[in-house]
VOPAGU-2260 file (C-alpha; in pm, 1 decimal, decimal comma):
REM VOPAGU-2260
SITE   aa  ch    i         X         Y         Z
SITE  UNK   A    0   10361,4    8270,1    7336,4
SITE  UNK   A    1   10359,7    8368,9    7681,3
SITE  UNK   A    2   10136,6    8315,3    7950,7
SITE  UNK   A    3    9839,7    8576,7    7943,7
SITE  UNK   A    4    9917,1    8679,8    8278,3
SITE  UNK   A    5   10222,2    8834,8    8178,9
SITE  UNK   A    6   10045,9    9123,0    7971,1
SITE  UNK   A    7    9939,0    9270,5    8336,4
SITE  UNK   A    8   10243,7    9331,5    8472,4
SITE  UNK   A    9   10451,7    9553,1    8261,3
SITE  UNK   A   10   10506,7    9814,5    8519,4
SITE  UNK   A   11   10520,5   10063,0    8202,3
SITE  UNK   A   12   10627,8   10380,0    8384,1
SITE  UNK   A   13   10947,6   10229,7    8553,7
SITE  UNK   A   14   11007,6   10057,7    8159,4
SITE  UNK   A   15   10948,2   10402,4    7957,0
SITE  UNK   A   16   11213,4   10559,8    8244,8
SITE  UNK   A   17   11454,7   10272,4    8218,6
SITE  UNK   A   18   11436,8   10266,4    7847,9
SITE  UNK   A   19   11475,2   10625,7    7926,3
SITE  UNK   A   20   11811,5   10605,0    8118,9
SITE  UNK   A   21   11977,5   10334,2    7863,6
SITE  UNK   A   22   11958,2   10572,9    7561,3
SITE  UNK   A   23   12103,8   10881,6    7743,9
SITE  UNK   A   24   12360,3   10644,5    7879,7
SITE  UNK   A   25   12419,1   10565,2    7550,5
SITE  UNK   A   26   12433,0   10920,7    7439,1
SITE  UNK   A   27   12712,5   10992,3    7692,6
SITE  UNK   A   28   12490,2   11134,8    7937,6
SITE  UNK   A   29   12601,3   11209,3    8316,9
SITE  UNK   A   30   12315,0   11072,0    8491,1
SITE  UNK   A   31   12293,4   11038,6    8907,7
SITE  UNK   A   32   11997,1   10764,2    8985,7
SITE  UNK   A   33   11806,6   10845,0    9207,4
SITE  UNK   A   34   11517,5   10577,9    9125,1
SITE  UNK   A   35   11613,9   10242,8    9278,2
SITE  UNK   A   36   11598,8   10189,4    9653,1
SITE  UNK   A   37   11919,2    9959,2    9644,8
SITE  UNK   A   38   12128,6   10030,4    9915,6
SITE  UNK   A   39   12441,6   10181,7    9820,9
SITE  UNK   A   40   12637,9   10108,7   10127,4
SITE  UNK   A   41   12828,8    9810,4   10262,0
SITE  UNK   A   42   12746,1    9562,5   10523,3
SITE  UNK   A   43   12931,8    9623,5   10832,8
SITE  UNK   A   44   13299,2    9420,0   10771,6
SITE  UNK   A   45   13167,1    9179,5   11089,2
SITE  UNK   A   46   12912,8    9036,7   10858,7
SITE  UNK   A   47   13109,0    8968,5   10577,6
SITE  UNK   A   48   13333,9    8784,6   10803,5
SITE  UNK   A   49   13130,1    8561,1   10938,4
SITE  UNK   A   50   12954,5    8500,3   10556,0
SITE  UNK   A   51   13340,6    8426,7   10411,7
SITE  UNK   A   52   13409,7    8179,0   10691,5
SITE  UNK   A   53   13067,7    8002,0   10649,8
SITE  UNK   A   54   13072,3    7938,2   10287,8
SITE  UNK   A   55   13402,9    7750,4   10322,8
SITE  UNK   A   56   13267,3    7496,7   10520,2
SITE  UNK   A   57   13248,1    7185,1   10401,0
SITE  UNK   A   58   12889,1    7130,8   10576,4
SITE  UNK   A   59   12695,4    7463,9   10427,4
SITE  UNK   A   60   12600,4    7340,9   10065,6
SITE  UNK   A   61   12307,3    7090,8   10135,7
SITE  UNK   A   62   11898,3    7228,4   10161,8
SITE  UNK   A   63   11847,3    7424,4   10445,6
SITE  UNK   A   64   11466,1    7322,4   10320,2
SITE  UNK   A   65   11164,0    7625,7   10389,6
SITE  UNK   A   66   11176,1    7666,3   10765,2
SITE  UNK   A   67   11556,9    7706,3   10777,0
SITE  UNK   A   68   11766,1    7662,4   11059,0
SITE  UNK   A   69   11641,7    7720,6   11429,7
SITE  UNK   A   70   11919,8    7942,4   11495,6
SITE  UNK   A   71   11790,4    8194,5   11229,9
SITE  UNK   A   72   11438,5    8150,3   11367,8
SITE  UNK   A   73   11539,6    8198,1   11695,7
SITE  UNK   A   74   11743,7    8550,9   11625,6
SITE  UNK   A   75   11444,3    8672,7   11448,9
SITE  UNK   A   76   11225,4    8609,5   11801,6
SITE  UNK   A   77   11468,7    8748,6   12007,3
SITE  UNK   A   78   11492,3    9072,3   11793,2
SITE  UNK   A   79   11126,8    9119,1   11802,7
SITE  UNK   A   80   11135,9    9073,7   12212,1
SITE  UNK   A   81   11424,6    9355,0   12214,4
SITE  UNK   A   82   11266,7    9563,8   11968,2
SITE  UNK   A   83   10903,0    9551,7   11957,5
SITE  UNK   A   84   10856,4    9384,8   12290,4
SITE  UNK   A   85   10667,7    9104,1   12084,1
SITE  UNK   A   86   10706,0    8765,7   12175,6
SITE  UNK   A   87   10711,6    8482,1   11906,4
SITE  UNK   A   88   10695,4    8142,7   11840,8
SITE  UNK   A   89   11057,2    8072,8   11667,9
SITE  UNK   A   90   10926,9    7712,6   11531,4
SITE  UNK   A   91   10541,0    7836,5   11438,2
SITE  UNK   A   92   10582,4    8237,3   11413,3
SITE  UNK   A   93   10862,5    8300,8   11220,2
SITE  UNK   A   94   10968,0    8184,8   10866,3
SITE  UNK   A   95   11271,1    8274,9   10682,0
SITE  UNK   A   96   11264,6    8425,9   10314,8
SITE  UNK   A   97   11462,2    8478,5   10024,3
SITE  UNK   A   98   11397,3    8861,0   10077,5
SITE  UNK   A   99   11085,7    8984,1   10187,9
SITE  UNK   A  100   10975,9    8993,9    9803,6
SITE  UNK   A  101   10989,7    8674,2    9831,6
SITE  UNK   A  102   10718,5    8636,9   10138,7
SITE  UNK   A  103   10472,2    8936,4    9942,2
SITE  UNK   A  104   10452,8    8805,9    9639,8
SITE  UNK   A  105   10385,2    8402,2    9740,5
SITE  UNK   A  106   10114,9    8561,1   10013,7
SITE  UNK   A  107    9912,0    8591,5    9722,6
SITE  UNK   A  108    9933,2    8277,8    9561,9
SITE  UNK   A  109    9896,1    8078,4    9922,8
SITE  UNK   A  110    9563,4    8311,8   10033,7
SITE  UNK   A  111    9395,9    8424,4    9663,0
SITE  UNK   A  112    9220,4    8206,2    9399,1
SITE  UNK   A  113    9094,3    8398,1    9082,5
SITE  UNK   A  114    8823,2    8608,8    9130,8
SITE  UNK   A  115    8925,6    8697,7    9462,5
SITE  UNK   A  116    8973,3    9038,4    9619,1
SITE  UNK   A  117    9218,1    9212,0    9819,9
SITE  UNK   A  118    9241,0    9584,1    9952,9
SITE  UNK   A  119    9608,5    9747,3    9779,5
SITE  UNK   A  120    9726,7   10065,3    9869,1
SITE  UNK   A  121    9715,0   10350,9    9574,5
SITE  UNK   A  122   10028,7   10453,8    9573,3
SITE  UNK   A  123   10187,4   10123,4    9666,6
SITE  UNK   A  124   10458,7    9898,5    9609,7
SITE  UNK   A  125   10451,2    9742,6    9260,9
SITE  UNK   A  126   10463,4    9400,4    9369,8
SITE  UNK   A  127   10132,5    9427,8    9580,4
SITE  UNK   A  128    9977,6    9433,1    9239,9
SITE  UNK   A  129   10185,6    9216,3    9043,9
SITE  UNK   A  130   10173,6    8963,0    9260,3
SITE  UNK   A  131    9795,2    8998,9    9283,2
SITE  UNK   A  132    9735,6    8964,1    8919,8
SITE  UNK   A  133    9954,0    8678,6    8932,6
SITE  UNK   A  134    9725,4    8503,8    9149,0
SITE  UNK   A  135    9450,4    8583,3    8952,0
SITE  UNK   A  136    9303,3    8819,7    9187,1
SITE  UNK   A  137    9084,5    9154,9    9157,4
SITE  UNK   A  138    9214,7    9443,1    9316,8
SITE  UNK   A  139    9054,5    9733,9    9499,3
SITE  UNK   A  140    9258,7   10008,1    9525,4
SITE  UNK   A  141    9323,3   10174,8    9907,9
SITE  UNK   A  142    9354,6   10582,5    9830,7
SITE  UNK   A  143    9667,4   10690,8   10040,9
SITE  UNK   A  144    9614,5   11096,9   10055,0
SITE  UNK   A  145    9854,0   11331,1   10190,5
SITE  UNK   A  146    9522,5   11486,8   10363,7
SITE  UNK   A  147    9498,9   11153,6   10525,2
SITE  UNK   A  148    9916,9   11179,4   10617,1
SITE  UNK   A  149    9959,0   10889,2   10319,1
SITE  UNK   A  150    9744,3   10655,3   10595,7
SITE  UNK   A  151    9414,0   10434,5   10453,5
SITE  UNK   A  152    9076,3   10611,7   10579,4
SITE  UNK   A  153    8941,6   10284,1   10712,0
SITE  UNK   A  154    8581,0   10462,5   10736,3
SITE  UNK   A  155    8595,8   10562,4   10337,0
SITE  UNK   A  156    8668,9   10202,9   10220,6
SITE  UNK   A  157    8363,9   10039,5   10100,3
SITE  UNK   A  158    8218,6    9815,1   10333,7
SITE  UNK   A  159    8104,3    9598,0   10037,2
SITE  UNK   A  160    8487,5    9586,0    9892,3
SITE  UNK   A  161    8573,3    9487,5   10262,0
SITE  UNK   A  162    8333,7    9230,7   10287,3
SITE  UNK   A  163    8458,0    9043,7   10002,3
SITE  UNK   A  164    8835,1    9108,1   10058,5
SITE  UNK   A  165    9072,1    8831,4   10148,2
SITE  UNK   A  166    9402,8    9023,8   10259,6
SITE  UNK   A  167    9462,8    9381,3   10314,3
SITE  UNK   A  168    9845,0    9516,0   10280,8
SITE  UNK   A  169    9980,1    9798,1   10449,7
SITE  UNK   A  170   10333,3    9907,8   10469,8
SITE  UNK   A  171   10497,7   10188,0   10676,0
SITE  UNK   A  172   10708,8   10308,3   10647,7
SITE  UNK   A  173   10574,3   10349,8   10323,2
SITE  UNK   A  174   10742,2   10316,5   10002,3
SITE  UNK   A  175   10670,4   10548,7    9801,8
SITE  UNK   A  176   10537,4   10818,8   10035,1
SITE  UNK   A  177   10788,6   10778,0   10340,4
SITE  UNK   A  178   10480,7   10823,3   10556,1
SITE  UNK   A  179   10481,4   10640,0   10924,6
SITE  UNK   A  180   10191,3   10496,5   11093,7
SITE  UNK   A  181   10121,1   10486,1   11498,3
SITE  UNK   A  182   10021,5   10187,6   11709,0
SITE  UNK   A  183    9662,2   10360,5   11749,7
SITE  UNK   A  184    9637,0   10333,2   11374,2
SITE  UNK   A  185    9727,5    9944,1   11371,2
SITE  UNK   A  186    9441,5    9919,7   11645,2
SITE  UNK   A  187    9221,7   10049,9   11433,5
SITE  UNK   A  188    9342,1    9806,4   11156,7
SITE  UNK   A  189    9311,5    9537,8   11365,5
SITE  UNK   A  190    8916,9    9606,7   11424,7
SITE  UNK   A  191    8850,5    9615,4   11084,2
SITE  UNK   A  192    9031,0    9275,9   10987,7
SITE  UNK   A  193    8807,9    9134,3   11250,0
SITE  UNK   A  194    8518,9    9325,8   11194,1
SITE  UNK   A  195    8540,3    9166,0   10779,0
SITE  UNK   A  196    8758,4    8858,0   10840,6
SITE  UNK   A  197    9069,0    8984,6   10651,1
SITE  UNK   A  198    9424,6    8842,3   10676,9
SITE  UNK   A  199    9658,9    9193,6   10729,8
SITE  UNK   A  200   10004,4    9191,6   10548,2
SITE  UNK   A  201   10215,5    9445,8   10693,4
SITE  UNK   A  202   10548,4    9517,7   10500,0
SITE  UNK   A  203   10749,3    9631,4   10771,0
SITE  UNK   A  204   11087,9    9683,4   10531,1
SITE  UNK   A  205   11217,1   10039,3   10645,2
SITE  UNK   A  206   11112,3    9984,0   10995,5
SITE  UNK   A  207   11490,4   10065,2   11113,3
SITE  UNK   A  208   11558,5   10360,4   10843,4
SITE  UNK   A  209   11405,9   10611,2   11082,5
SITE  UNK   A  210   11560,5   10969,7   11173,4
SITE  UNK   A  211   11553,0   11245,4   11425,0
SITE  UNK   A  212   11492,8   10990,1   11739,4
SITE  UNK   A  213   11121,2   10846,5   11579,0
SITE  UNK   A  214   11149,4   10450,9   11643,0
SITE  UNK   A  215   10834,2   10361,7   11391,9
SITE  UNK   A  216   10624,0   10089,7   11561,1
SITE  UNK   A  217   10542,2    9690,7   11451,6
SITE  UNK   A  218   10225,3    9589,9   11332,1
SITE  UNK   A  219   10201,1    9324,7   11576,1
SITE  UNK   A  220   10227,3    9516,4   11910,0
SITE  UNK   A  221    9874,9    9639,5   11818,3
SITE  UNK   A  222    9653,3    9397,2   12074,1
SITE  UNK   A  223    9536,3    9109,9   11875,7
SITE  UNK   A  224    9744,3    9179,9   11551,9
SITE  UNK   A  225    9866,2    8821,1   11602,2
SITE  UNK   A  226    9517,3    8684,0   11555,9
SITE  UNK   A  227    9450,3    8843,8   11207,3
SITE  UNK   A  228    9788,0    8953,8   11074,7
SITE  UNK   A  229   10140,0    8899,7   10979,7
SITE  UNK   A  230   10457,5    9120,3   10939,1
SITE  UNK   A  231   10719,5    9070,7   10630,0
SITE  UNK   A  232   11033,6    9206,4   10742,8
SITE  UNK   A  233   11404,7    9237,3   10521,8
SITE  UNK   A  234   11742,4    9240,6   10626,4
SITE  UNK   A  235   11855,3    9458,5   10316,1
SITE  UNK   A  236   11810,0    9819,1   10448,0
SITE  UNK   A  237   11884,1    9736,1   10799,4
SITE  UNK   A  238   12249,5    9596,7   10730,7
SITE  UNK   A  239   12240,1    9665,5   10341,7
SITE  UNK   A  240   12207,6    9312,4   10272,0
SITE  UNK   A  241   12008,8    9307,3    9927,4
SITE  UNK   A  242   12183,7    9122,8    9752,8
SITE  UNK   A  243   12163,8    8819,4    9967,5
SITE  UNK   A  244   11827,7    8821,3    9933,2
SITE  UNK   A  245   11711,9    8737,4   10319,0
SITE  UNK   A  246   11367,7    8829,7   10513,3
SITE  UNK   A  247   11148,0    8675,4   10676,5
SITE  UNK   A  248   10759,7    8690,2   10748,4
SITE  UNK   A  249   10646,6    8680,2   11189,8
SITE  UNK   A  250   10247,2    8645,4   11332,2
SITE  UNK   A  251    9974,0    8462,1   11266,5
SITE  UNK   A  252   10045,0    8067,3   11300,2
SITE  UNK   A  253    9803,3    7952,2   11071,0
SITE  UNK   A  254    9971,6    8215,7   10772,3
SITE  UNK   A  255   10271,0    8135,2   10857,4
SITE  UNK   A  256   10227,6    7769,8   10802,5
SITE  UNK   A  257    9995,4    7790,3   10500,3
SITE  UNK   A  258   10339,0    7989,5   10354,9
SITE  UNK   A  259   10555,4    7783,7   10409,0
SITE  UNK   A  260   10354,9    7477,9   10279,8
SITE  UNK   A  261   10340,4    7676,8    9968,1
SITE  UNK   A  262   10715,8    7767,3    9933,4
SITE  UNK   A  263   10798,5    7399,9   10012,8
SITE  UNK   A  264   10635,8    7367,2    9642,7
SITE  UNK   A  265   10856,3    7604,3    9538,7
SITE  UNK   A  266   11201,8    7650,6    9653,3
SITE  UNK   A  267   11469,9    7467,8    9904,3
SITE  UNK   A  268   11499,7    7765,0   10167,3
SITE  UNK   A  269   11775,5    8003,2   10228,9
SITE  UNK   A  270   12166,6    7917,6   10141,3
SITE  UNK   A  271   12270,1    7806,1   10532,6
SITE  UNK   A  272   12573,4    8104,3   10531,4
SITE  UNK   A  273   12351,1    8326,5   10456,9
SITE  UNK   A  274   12119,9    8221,3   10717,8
SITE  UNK   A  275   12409,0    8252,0   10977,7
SITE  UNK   A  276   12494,6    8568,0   10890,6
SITE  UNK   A  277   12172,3    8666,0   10904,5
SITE  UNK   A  278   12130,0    8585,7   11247,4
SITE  UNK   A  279   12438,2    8737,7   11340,1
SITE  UNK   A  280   12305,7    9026,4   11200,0
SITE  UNK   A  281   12040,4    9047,9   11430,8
SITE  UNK   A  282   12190,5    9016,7   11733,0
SITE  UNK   A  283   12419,6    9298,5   11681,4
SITE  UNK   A  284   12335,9    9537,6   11963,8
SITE  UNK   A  285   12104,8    9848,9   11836,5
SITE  UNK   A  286   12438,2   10132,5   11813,5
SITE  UNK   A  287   12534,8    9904,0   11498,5
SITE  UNK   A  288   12325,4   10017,8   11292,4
SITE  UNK   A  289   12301,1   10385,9   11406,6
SITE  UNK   A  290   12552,3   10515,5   11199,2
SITE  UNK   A  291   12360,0   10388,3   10859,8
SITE  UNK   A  292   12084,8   10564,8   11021,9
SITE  UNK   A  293   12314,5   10885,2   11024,7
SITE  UNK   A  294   12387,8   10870,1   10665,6
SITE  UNK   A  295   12103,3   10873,9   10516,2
SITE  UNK   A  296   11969,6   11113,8   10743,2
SITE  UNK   A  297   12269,3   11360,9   10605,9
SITE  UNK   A  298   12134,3   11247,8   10267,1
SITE  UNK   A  299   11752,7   11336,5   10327,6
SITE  UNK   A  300   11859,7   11676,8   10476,9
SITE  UNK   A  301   12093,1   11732,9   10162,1
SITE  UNK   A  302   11857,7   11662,9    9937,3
SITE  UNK   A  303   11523,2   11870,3   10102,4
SITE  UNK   A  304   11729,5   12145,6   10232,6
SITE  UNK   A  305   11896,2   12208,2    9913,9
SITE  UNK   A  306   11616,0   12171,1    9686,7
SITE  UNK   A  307   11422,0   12400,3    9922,2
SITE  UNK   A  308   11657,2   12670,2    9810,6
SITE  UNK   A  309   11573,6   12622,5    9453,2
SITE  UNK   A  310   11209,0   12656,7    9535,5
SITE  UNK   A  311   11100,1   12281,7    9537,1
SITE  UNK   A  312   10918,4   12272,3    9878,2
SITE  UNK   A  313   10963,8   11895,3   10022,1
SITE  UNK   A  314   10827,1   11707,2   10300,2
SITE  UNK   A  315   11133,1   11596,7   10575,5
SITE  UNK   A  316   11056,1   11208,0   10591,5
SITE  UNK   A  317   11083,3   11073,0   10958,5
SITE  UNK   A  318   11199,9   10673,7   10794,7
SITE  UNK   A  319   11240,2   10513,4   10495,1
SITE  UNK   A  320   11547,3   10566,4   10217,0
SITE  UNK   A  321   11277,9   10773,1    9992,8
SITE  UNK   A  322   11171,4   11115,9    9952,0
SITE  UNK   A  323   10768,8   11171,7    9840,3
SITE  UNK   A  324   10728,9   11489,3    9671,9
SITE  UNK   A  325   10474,7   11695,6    9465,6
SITE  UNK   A  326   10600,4   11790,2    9089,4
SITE  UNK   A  327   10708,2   12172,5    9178,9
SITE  UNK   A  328   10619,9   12252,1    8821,9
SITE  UNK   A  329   10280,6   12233,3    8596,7
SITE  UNK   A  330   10354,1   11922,8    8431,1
SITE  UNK   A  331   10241,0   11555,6    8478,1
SITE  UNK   A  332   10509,6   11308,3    8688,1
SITE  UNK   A  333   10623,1   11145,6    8365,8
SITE  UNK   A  334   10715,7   11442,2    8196,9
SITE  UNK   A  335   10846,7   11587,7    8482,9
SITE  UNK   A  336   11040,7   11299,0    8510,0
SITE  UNK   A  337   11176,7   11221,0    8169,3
SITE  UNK   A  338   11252,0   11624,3    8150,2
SITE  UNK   A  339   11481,0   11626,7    8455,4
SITE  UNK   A  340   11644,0   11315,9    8321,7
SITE  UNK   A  341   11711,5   11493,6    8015,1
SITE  UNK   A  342   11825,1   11831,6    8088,1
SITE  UNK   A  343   11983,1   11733,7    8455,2
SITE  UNK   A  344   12083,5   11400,0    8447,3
SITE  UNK   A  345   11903,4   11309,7    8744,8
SITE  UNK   A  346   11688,3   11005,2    8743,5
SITE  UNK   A  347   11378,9   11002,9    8963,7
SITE  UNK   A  348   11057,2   10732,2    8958,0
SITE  UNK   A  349   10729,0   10960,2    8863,3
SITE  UNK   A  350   10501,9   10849,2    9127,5
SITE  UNK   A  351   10233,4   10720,5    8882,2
SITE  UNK   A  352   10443,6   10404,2    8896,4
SITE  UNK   A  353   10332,8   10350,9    9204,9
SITE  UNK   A  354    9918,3   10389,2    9108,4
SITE  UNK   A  355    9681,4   10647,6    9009,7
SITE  UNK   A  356    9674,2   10836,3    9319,7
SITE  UNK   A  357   10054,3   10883,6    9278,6
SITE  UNK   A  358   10013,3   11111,4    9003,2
SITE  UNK   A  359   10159,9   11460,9    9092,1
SITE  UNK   A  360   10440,9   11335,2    9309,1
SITE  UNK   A  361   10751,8   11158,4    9229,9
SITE  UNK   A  362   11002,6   10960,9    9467,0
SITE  UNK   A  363   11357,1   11038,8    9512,5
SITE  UNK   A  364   11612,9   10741,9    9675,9
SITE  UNK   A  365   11897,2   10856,6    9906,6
SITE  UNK   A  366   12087,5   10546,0    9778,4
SITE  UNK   A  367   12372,9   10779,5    9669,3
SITE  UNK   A  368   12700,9   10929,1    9892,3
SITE  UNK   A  369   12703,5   11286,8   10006,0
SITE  UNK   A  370   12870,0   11418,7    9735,2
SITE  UNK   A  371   12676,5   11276,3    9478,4
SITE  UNK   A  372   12370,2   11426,5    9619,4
SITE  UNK   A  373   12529,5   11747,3    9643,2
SITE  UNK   A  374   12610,2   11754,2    9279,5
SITE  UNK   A  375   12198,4   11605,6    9236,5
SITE  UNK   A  376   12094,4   11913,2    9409,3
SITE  UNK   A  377   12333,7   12145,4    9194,9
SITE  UNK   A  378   12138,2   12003,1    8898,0
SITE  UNK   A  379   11801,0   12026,9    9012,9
SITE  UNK   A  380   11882,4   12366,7    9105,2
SITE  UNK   A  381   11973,6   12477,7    8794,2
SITE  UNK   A  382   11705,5   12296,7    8626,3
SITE  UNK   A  383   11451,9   12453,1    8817,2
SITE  UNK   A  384   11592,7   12766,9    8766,1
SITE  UNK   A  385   11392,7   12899,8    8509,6
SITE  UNK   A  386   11108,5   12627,4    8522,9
SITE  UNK   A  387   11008,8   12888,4    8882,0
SITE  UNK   A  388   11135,4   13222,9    8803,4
């Protein structure tokens, strides 16, 4: 028999819509997914280089062990001084990950005994619960309204809730919502961890998927963010590394540390190759990654402008790979969801996955080529067709 725990996390939405998606498969179905934010595209041919020649050397197959190698450390400061204009401690600042997954979900287990609290945002990331109840934590849900741009009214969150919360996440831009947050905002953030003593976890993921000249800002260039807060960050959008699995968390000394005595428990660190591509990565200069920037900004534009025309009014996203929208018909997400699957082959995540206050929206990837989404678009079209008059 399983562990209890377990029976919390079944994510039922994104099951019923996978189940979903294997039976019309199995039907013969043409489907175009549009649910996972995998990135479809290949890391530039530079990277794979340098990966092939490292894995065939002779020296690369021993524990790298949780801090990894200085060299990957060090990239990871010096990206943050050209980027953010953040200075960090490579040996007590930075730690690498096996993804940034990897860095959210152990946060919990190194910062929350059961019983404990923490402030989620509602819609959020699944794994900000999951790896919550996996701790044995309670959580208290952070409303994220489009009145509110998809940001947390600090003001509206109960001062009680507050008091007793250990960690707060954030994340922006925001998966599901797309929604971007200023450096006045992370002020304000940083008040309020002080002001209740919380640890802020800032999932900084799609921080480099941003279009039409917006450069979204770091949590940590907020004054003092260092002194409650840390930063997850992932190499898998950026260079469309996912399945490497590499991240790595940056701030607060005493977090970092504390996580990385926990994942010493847990795992032998990052395969050494992949840490050397990894730095390589990051010392690209800024123009390589520009042109992934492109594409899915084509994609976005594909996908709004050409839903637009079938009467499904969408918000233009300034970063992330996702698009946030409102059901454009009188139905629930689900079975909104589950029809367009059915009648137009197009797979989409109903935003209650993502929490209660999700309901009424659901969230399209751009993980697909041009052409694809044209054909998406075609579909929708049609499907909306007589669904709007």
């Amino acid at each position: 028999m399983p562990a209890k725990r377990l029976s919390g996390l079944g994510a039922s939405v994104f099951t019923e819509m996978d189940n979903l998606k294997k039976t019309l498969e199995q039907e013969g179905k043409s489907l175009i997914n549009l649910s996972i934010g995998s990135p479809d595209r290949a890391p530039a041919e530079e990277l794979r280089q340098i990966l092939s020649r490292a894995v065939l050397e002779d020296t690369q197959y021993g524990y790298t062990l949780t801090r990894g190698t200085g060299e990957f450390r060090k990239a990871c400061a010096q990206w943050y001084r050209e980027r953010f204009d953040v200075y960090l401690d490579p040996d007590s600042e930075v730690l690498p990950l096996m993804g940034s997954q990897d860095g959210l979900a152990h946060i919990f287990l190194t910062y929350i005994d059961p019983g404990d609290l923490a402030l989620i945002p509602d819609p959020g990331y699944p794994i900000y619960t999951a790896g919550l109840l996996l701790a044995g934590g309670e959580k208290a849900a952070i409303p994220l309204l489009e009145k509110n741009g998809f940001l947390p009214n600090l003001q509206e969150i109960n001062p009680d809730l507050a008091q007793r919360a250990k960690l707060m996440f954030l994340n922006y831009p925001n998966n599901p919502t797309a929604a971007v947050a200023s450096l006045s905002f992370f002020e304000e953030v940083v008040e309020f961890a002080k002001t209740y003593n919380l640890l802020i976890c800032h999932d900084a993921a799609y921080s480099e998927l941003a279009f039409d000249g917006f450069r979204p800002v770091s949590f940590l260039q907020a004054r003092g963010a260092k002194e409650v807060g840390i930063e997850f960050h992932s190499l898998s959008k950026t260079y469309n590394l996912a399945g490497v699995r590499l991240g790595f968390a940056v701030g607060n000394s005493e977090a970092i540390g504390a996580l990385a005595q926990l994942k010493s428990n847990i795992d032998y660190g990052v395969f050494g190759p992949v840490l050397t591509m990894g730095a390589a990565a990051l010392s690209l200069p800024e123009s390589s990654i520009e042109e992934n920037r492109r594409a899915y900004q084509r994609r976005r534009d594909i996908l709004v402008e050409g839903c637009a025309r079938a009467g499904w009014k969408m918000p233009l996203p300034q970063g992330s790979m996702f698009i946030w929208a409102q059901v454009p018909t009188k139905q629930d997400s689900v079975t909104f969801a589950r029809e367009l699957a059915r009648e137009a082959g197009v797979i989409v995540v109903p935003g209650r996955a993502f929490g209660d206050h999700g309901e009424g929206y659901v969230r399209l990837a751009m993980v697909q080529e041009d052409g694809i989404l044209e054909e998406a678009v075609r579909r929708i079209q049609e499907f909306l067709k007589n669904r709007l008059g």
